[in-house]
C-alpha positions as CSV (number, residue, x, y, z in Angstrom):
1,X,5.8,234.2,105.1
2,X,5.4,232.0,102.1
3,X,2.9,232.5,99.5
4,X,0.8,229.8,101.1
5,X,0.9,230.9,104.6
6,X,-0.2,234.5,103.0
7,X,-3.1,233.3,101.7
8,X,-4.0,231.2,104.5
9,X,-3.9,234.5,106.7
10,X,-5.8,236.7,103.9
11,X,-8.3,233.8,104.3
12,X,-8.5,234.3,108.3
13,X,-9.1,238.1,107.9
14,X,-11.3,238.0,105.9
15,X,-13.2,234.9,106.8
16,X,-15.7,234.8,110.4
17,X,-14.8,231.5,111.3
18,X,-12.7,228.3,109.8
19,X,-12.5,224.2,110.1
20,X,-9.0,223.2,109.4
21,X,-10.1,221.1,107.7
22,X,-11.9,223.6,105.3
23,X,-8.4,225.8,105.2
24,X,-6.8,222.5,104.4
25,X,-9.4,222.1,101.8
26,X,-9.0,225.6,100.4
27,X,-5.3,225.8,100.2
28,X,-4.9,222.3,99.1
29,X,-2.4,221.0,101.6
30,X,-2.7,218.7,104.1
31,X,-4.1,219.5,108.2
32,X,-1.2,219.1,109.5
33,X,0.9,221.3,106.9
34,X,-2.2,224.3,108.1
35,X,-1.5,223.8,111.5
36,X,2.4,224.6,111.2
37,X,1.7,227.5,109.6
38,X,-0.9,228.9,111.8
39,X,1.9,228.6,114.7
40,X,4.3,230.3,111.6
41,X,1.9,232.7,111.5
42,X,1.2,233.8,115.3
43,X,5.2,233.8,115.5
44,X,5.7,236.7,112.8
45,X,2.5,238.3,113.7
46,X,4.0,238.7,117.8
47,X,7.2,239.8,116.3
48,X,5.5,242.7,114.4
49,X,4.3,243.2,117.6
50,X,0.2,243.6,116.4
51,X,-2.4,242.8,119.0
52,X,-4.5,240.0,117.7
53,X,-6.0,236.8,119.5
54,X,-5.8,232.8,117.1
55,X,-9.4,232.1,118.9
56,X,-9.5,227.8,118.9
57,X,-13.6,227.4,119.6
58,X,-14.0,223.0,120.4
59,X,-17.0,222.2,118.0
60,X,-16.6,225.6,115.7
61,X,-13.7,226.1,114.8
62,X,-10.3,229.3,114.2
63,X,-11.5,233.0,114.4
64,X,-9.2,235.9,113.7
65,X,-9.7,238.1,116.2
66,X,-8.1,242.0,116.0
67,X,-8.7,245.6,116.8
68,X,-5.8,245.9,113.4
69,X,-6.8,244.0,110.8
70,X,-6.9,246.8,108.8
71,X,-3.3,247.2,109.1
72,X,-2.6,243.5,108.8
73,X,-4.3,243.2,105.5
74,X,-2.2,246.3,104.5
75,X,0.7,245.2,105.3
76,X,0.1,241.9,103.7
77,X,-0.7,243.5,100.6
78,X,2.1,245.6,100.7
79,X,4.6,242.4,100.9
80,X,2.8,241.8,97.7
81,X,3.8,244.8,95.8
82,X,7.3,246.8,96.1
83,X,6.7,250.2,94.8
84,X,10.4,250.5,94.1
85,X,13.0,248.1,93.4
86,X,15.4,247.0,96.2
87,X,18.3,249.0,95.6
88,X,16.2,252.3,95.2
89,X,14.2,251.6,98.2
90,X,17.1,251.4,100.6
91,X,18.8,254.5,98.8
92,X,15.8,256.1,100.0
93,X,15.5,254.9,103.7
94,X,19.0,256.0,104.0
95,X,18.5,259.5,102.8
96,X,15.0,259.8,104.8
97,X,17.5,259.1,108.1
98,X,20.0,261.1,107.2
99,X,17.6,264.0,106.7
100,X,15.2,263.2,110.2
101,X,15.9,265.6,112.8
102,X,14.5,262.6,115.2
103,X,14.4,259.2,115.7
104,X,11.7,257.7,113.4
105,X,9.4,254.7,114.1
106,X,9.5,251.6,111.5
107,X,6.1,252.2,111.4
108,X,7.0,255.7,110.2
109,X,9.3,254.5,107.4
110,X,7.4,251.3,106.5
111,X,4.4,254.2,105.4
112,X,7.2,256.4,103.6
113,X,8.1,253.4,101.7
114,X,5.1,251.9,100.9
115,X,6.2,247.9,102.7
116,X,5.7,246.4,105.8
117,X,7.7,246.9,108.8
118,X,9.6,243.2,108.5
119,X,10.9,244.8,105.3
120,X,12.3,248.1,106.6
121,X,14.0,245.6,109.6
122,X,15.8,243.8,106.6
123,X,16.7,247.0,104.6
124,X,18.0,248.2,108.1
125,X,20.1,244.6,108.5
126,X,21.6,245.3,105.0
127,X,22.7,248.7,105.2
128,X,24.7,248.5,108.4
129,X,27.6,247.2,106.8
130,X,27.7,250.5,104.1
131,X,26.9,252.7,106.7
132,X,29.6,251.5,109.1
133,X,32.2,252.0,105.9
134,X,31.2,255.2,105.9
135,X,31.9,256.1,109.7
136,X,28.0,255.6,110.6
137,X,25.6,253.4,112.8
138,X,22.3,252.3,112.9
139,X,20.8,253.0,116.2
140,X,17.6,251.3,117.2
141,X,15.5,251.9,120.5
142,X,12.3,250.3,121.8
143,X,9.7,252.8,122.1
144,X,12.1,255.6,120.1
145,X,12.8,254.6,116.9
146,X,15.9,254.1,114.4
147,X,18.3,257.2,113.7
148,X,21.7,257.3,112.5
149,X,24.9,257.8,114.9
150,X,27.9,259.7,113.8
151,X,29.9,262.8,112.5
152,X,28.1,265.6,110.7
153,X,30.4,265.6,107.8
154,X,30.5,262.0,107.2
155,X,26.0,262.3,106.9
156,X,27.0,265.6,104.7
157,X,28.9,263.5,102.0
158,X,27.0,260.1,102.5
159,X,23.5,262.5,101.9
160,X,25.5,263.5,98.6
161,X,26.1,260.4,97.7
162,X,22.5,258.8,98.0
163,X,21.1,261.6,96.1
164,X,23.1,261.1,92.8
165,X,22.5,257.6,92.8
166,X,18.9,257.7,93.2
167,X,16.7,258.2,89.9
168,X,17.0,261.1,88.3
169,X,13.2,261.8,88.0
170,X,13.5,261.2,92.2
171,X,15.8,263.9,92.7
172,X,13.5,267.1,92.4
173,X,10.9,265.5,94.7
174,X,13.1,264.6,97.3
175,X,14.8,268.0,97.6
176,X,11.7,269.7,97.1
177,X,10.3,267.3,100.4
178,X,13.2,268.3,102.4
179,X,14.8,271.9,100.9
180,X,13.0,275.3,101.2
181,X,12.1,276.2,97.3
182,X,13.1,279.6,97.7
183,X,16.1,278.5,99.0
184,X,17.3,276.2,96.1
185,X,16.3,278.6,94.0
186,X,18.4,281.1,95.6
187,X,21.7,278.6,95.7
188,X,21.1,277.4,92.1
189,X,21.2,281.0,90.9
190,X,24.4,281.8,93.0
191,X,26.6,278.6,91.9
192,X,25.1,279.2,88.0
193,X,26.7,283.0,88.4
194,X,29.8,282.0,89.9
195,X,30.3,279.2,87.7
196,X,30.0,281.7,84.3
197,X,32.0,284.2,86.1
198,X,35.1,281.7,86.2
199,X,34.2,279.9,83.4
200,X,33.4,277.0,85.1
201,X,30.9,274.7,82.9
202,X,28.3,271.9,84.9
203,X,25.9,269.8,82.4
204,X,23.3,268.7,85.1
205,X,20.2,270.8,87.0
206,X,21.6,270.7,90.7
207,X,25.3,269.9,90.1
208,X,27.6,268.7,93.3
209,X,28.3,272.4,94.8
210,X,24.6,272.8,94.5
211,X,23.7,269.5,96.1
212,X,26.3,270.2,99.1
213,X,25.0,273.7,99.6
214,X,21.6,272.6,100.3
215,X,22.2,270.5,103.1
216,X,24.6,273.1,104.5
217,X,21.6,275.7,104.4
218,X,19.5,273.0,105.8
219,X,22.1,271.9,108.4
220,X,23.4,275.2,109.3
221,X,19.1,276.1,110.3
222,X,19.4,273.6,112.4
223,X,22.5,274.5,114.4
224,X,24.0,271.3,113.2
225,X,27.8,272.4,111.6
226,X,31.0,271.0,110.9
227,X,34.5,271.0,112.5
228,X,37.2,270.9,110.1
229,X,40.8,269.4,111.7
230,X,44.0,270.8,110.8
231,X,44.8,268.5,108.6
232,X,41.9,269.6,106.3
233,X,43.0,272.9,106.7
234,X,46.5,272.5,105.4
235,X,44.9,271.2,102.1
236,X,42.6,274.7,101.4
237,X,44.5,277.5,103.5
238,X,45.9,280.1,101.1
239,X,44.4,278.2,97.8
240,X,41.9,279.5,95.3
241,X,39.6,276.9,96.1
242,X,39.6,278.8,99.7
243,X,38.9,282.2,98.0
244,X,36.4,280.9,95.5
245,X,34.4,279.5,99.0
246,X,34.1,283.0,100.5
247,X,33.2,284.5,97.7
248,X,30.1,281.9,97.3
249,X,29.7,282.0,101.1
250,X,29.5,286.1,100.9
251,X,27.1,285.9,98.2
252,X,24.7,283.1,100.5
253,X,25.2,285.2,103.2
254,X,23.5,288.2,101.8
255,X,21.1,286.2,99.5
256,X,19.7,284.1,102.3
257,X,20.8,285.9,106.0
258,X,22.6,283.1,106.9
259,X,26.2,283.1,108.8
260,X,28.7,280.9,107.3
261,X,30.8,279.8,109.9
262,X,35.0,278.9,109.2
263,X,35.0,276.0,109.1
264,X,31.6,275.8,106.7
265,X,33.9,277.6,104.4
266,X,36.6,275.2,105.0
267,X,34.7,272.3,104.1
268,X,32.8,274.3,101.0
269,X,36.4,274.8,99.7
270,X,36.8,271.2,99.6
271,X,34.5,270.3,97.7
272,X,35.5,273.0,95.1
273,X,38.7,272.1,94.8
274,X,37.3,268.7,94.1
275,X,35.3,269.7,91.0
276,X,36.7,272.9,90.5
277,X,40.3,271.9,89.7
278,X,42.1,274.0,88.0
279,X,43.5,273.3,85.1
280,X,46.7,273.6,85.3
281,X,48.2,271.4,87.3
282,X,52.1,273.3,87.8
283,X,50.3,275.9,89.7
284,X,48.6,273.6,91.7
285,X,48.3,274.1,95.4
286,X,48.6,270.3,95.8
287,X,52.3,269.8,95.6
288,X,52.4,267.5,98.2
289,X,50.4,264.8,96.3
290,X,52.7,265.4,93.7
291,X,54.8,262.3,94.8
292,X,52.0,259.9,94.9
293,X,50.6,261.2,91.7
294,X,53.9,260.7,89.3
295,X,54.8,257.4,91.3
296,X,51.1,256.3,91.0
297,X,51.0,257.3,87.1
298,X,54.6,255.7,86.4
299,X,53.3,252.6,88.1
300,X,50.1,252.0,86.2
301,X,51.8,252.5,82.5
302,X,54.2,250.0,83.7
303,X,52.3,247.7,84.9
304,X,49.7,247.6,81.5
305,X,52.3,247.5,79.4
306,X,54.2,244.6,80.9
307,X,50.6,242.4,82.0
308,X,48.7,243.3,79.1
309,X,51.6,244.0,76.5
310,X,50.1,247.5,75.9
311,X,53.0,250.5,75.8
312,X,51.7,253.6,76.9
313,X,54.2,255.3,77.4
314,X,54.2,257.7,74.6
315,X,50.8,258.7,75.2
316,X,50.9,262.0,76.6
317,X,47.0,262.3,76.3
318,X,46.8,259.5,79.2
319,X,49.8,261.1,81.4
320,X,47.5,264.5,81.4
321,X,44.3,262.7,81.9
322,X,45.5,261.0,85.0
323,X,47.5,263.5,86.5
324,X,44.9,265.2,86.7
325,X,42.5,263.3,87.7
326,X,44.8,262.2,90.4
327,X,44.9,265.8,91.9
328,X,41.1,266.2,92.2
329,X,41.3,262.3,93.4
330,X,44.2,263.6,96.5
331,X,42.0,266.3,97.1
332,X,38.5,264.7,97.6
333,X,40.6,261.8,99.3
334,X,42.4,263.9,102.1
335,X,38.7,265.4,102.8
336,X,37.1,262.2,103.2
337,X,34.9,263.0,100.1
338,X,33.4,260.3,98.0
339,X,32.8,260.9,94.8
340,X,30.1,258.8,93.3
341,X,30.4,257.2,89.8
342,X,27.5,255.5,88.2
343,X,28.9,254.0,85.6
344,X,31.3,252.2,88.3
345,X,29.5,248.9,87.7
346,X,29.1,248.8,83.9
347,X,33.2,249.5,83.3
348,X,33.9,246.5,86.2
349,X,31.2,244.4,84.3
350,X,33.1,245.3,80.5
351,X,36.6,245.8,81.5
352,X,37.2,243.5,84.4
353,X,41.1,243.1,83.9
354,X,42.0,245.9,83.8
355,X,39.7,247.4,86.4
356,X,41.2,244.6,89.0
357,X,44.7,245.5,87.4
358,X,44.7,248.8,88.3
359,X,43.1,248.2,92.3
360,X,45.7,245.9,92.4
361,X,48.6,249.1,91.9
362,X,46.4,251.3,94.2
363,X,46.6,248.8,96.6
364,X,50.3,249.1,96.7
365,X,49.9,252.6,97.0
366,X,47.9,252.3,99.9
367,X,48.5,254.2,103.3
368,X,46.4,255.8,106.3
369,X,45.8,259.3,103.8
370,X,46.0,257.5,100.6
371,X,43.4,254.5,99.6
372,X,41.8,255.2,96.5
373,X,38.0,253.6,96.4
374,X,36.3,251.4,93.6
375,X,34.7,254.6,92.3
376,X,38.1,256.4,91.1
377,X,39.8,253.1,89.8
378,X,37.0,253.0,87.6
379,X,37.5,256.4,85.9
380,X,41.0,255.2,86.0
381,X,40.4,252.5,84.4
382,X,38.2,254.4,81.5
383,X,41.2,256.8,81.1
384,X,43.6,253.9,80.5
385,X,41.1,252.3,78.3
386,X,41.2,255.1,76.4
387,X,44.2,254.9,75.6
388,X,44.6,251.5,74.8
389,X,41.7,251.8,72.1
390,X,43.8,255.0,70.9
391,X,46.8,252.5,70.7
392,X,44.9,249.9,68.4
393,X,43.5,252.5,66.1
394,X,43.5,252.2,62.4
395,X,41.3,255.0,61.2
396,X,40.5,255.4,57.2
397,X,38.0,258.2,57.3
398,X,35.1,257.3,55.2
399,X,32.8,258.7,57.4
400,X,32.4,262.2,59.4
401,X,30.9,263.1,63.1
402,X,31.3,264.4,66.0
403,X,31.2,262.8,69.6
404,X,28.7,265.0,72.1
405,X,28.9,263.8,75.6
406,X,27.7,264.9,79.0
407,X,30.0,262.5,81.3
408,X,33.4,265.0,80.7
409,X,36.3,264.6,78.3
410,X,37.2,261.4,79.8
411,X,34.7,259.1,78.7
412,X,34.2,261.2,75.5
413,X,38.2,260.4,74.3
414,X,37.1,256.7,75.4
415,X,34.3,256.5,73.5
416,X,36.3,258.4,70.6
417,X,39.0,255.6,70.6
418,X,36.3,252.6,70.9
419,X,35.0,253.9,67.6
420,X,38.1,254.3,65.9
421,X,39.3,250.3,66.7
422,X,35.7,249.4,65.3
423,X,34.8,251.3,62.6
424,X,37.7,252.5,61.0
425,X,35.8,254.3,58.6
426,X,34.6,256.9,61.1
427,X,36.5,260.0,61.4
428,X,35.4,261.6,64.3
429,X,36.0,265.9,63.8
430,X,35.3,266.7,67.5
431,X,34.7,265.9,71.2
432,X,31.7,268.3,72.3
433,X,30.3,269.2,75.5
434,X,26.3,269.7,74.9
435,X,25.8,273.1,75.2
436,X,28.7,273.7,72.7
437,X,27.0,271.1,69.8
438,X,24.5,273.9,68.7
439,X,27.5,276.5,68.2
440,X,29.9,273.8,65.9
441,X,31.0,275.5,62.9
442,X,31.1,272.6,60.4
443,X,27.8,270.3,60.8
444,X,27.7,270.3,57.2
445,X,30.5,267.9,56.9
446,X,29.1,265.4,59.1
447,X,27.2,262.1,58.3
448,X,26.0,261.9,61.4
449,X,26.2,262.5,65.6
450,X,27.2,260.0,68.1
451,X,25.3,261.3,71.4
452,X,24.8,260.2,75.1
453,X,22.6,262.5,75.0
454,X,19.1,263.4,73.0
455,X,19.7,266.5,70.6
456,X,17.6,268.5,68.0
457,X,19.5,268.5,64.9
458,X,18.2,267.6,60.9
459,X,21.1,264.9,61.4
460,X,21.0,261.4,62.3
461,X,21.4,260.9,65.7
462,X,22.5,257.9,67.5
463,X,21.5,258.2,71.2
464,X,24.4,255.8,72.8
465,X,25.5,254.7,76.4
466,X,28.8,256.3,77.7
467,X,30.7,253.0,77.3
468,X,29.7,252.6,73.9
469,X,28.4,248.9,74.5
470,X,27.1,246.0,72.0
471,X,23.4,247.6,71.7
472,X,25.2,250.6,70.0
473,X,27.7,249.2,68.1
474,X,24.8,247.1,66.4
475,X,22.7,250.4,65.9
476,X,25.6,252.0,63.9
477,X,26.6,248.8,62.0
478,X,23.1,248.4,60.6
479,X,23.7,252.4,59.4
480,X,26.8,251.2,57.8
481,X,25.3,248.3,56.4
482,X,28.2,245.8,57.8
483,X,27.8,242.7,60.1
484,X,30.0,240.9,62.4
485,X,29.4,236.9,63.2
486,X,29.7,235.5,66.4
487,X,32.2,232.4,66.5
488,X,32.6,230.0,69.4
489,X,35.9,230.8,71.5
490,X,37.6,228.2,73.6
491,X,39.3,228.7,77.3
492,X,41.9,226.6,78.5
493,X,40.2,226.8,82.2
494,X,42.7,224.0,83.5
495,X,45.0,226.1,83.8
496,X,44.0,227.7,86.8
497,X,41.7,225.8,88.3
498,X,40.4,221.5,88.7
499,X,37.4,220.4,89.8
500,X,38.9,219.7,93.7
501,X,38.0,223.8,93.3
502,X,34.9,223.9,91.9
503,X,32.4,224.0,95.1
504,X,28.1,223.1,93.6
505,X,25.0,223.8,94.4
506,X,26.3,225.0,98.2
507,X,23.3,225.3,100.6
508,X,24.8,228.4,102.0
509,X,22.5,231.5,102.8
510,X,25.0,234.7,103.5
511,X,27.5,236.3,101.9
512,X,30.1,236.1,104.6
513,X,29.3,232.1,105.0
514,X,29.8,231.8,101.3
515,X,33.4,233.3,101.5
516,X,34.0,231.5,104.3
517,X,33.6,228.2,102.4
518,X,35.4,229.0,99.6
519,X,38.3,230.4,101.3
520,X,38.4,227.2,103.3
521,X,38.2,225.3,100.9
522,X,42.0,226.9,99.0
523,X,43.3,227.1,101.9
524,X,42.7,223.4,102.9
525,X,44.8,223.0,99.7
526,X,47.4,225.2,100.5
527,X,46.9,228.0,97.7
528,X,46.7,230.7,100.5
529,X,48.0,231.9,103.7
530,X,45.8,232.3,106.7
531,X,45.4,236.0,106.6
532,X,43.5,235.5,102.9
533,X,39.9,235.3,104.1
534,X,41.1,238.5,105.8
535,X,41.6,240.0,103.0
536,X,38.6,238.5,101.1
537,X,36.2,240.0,103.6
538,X,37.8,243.2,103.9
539,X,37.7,244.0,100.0
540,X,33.8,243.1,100.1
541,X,33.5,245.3,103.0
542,X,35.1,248.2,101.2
543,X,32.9,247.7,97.6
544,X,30.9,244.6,96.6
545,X,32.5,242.5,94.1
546,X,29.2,241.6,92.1
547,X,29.9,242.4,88.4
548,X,26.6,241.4,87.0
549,X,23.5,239.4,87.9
550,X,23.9,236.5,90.0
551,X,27.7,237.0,89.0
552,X,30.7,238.2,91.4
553,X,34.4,238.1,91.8
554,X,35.7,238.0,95.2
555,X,39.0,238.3,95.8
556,X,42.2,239.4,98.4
557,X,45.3,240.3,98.8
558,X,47.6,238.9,96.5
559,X,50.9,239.3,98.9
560,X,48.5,236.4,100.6
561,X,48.5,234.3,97.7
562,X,50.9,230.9,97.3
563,X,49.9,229.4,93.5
564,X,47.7,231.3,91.2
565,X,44.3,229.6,91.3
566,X,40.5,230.4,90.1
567,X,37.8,228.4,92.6
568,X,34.0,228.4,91.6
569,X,31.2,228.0,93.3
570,X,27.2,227.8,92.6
571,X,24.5,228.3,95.1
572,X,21.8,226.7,95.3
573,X,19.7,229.5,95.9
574,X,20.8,233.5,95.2
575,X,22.3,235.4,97.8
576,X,21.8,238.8,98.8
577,X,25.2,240.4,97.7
578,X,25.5,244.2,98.0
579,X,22.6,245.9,95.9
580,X,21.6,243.0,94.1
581,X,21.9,238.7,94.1
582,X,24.5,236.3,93.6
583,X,24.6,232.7,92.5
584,X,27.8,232.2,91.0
585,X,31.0,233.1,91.9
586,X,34.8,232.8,91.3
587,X,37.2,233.3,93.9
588,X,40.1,235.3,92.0
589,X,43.3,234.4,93.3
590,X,45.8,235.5,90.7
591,X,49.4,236.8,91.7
592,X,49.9,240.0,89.3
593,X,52.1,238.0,86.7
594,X,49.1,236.3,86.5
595,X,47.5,238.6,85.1
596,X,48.8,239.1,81.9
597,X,48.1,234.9,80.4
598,X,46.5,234.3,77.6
599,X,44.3,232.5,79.0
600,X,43.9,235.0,82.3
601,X,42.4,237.3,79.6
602,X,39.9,234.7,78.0
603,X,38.4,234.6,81.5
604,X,37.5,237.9,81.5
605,X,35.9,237.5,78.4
606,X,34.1,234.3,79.5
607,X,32.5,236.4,82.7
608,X,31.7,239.3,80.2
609,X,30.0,236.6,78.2
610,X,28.2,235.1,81.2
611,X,27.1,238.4,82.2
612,X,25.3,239.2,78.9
613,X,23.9,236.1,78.4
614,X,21.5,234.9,80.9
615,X,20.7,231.6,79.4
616,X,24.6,230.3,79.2
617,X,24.2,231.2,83.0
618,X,21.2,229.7,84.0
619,X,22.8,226.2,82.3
620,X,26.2,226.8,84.0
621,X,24.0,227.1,87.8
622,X,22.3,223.8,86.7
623,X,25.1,222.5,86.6
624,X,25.9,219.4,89.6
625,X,29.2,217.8,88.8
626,X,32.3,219.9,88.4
627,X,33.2,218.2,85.7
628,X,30.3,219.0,83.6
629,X,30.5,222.5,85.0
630,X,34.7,223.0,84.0
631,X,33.7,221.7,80.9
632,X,31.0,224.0,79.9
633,X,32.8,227.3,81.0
634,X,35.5,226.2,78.2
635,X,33.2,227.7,75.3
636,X,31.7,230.9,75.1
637,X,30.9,233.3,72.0
């Protein structure tokens, strides 16, 4: 409904009886306009299925007549107000289905989530794509209700997965909600012992062991258990990770009188071998990923260095750093785990390049056992960031502190290098975990703390994100009393595109019908083979391509591409795109020695710019020739 035909219904509730002419009156609009929404509204009111009767009295005029008007003024209210934004409330439909042991009524979840039942149908719509990625279905029976349809382990991992990107001040509720108390209490004691006993260090409450071990316990009470093939098998028999399960599966067992069966065990061990890798990767019971792991590393030092003109080569820092990343990334790939990574979005929003630089080698790396998702490229990609601030660094010293993150040694060395290519006067002593901050031997040497974290310390601390973005760089340039001026940079976007590309203001509703268009519209000029929109749709299907708001990057395979080419398109109005909206888009069609141009990189920047600065985007949507639109995504700051 729109917001006239909501009033004209909260008018009817609460009204006895109405002229149309009166409505008309009250709404301002004309009779006519009042009639086609009172049939509007008996349409959407059948369809919610509420038992109501549009009484039409000759000489009187409309009464609302219903034994649920109660309910209908709820609801109505409730399309007013969203309790949670749209990305949390979906996160939180999905983990209420995963965890129902029966089918549950919209009714049912509309109430959980505080909307109306037309909502929950949407949120449904838009999660069946996800879902099916993930091996799942949305099931939906009259007079039963909506559960989920697939294999234990694949609810196991995707539960995981919606619980670490919920809010964190959601998390205890929810497992409080649906976990026995005693029962975390018991598993967060076990893992906390077993971790100290191997010297294993976690930085959050209820870590990933923890989180998997609770619905294990909760699964395993309800006689619903996992069957590992022997594939999976192969990966954990006669590893550590193996004997590390048993020995938390012996401890469970005794704690809680519950039987772990194999195969529980089997699957428990692969998820500690996914976050418990050991350190040493020569001993490493994943030889057979050694091959993809040196071919995959050789690859992507190559490739920066010849499309970005940055040699890596010599960094032995970067070589460790992704080999081993690489073996926890075989392992949690060959077990069809998915680790989540929520800073996935901001490194694709800042480092765009190189993020699509480096899914463009996995996806020559790709096979059956062996496709890496968005979520590892992107720690990939902070690891080779890394070292490419490490390369530009000219570091004077002026200036002492230490680096104290909680996101792992990764982003820490990243953050480390960002500072040294920007402030040159910062020596930075040490990369520190949080609970090793308080024990540092020389704090009286420092200046100050760079944190991602808060801390209690007499010295200044400045509270930063883990990518070390434009807010923080500002924060610590006031402290060093130094400024840096914006200056207008120019693109030469002719390059790679002309306004035959540039699609405006398309009336165009979905996001498959707005690929569609776009794809035709290259292909109609010969820039791709058939088998691109493919391609397109497949790679949106795997991970949305929305970098920003209202902002995304589609794109396919490049083996499908002819002549390098960039085509734009505004909408007239946003479109529902993954977790969040899209307006504008460019269609990236660049063949990889592509990539490296001058003016390739520029683009990056421009989108970067774009994304940061909402009013340069709201001018480049209201924007009708193509023309005018080429010509004002040649500037940016």
């Amino acid at each position: 409904m729109n917001q006239r035909q909501k009033e004209l219904l909260h008018r009817l509730l609460h009204g006895d009886t109405w002229t149309i002419q009166a409505l008309a009156g009250e709404l301002q609009a004309s009779e006519r306009t009042i009639r086609n929404d009172l049939v509007k509204i008996e349409a959407l009111l059948t369809a919610d299925q509420y038992q109501f009767t549009l009484a039409k009295k000759p000489g009187v005029g409309l009464s609302f007549e219903s034994p649920q008007k109660a309910q209908i003024l709820k609801d109505l209210i409730l399309q007013e107000t969203d309790v949670y934004g749209t990305a949390e409330r979906r996160d939180l439909l999905l983990f209420h289905l995963l965890m129902a042991t029966r089918p549950m009524t919209l009714t049912d979840l509309a109430e959980l989530l505080f909307v109306n039942r037309q909502m929950i149908r949407e949120d449904l719509s838009a999660l069946q794509i996800p879902l099916f990625q993930q091996g799942l279905t949305i099931t939906i029976k009259p007079k039963t209700g909506v559960f989920l349809e697939g294999s234990e382990g694949a609810k196991r991992e995707l539960l995981a997965q919606t619980l670490k990107k919920l809010q964190q001040e959601q998390q205890p509720t929810l497992l409080t909600d649906f976990f026995s108390p005693r029962e975390m209490k018991v598993i967060q004691l076990v893992v906390n012992s077993f971790e100290a006993n191997h010297g294993f260090r976690q930085q959050t409450d209820f870590n990933s062991i923890m989180i998997h071990l609770f619905f294990m316990v909760a699964r395993l009470r309800k006689h619903a258990t996992i069957q590992l093939g022997e594939s999976e098998w192969q990966l954990i028999r006669h590893s550590k990770a193996l004997d590390y399960a048993r020995e938390l599966a012996q401890q469970l067992s005794l704690e809680l009188g519950l039987r772990f069966p194999e195969d529980e065990i089997g699957y428990l061990a692969l998820r500690v071998a996914a976050f418990y890798t050991p350190q040493d990767t020569q001993t490493s019971y994943l030889h057979e990923a050694d091959r993809h792991i040196n071919e995959m590393i050789t690859a992507l030092i190559t490739e920066v260095h010849l499309i970005m003109d940055y040699d890596l080569s010599a960094d032995e820092r970067l070589q460790e750093n992704l080999r081993m990343h690489l073996n926890a990334t075989f392992t949690r790939i060959a077990s069809g785990f998915h680790i989540s990574n929520p800073l996935k979005d901001e490194i694709l929003k800042n480092y765009t390049q190189l993020f699509l630089i480096v899914q463009s080698i996995a996806e020559e790396f790709k096979e059956p056992s062996w496709q890496i998702p968005d979520e590892e490229i992107a720690y990939l990609t902070v690891h080779l960031q890394g070292a490419i601030e490490r390369l530009q660094e000219q570091q004077t010293g002026h200036y002492r502190t230490v680096i104290v993150c909680n996101y792992g040694i990764g982003v820490s060395a990243f953050i480390e290098a960002k500072i040294k290519r920007l402030f040159p006067t910062i020596e930075t002593l040490a990369l520190l975990a949080v609970d090793e901050f308080p024990y540092f031997p020389e704090t009286e040497q420092l200046d100050f703390v760079l944190s991602t974290v808060p801390l209690t310390t007499e010295l200044p601390v400045f509270e930063i994100s883990p990518l070390f973005e434009s807010t923080d760089q500002q924060k610590l340039n006031a402290y060093l009393a130094t400024s840096h001026e914006k200056a207008t940079r120019h693109f030469d976007i002719s390059q790679f595109t002309n306004p035959f590309l540039v699609q405006t203001q398309l009336p165009l509703t979905g996001q498959a019908e707005v690929l569609q268009a776009m794809v035709a519209n290259v292909r109609k000029k010969n820039y791709v083979t058939d088998k691109y929109l493919a391609t397109v749709l497949a790679r949106e299907a795997k991970a949305s391509t929305r970098v920003g708001s209202l902002i995304a990057l589609p794109h396919g395979d490049p083996a499908e591409i002819k002549h390098s080419f960039l085509a734009i398109a505004t909408l007239a109005q946003p479109v529902d795109w993954g977790y969040g909206q899209v307006q504008f888009l460019v269609l990236i069609g660049l063949q990889k020695d592509a990539l490296g141009n001058e003016e390739v990189k520029k683009f990056f920047s421009l989108i970067h710019y774009l994304v940061e600065d909402q009013t340069a985007l709201t001018a480049v949507l209201s924007e009708r020739n193509p023309l005018d639109l080429l010509k004002r995504l040649s500037t940016y700051h």
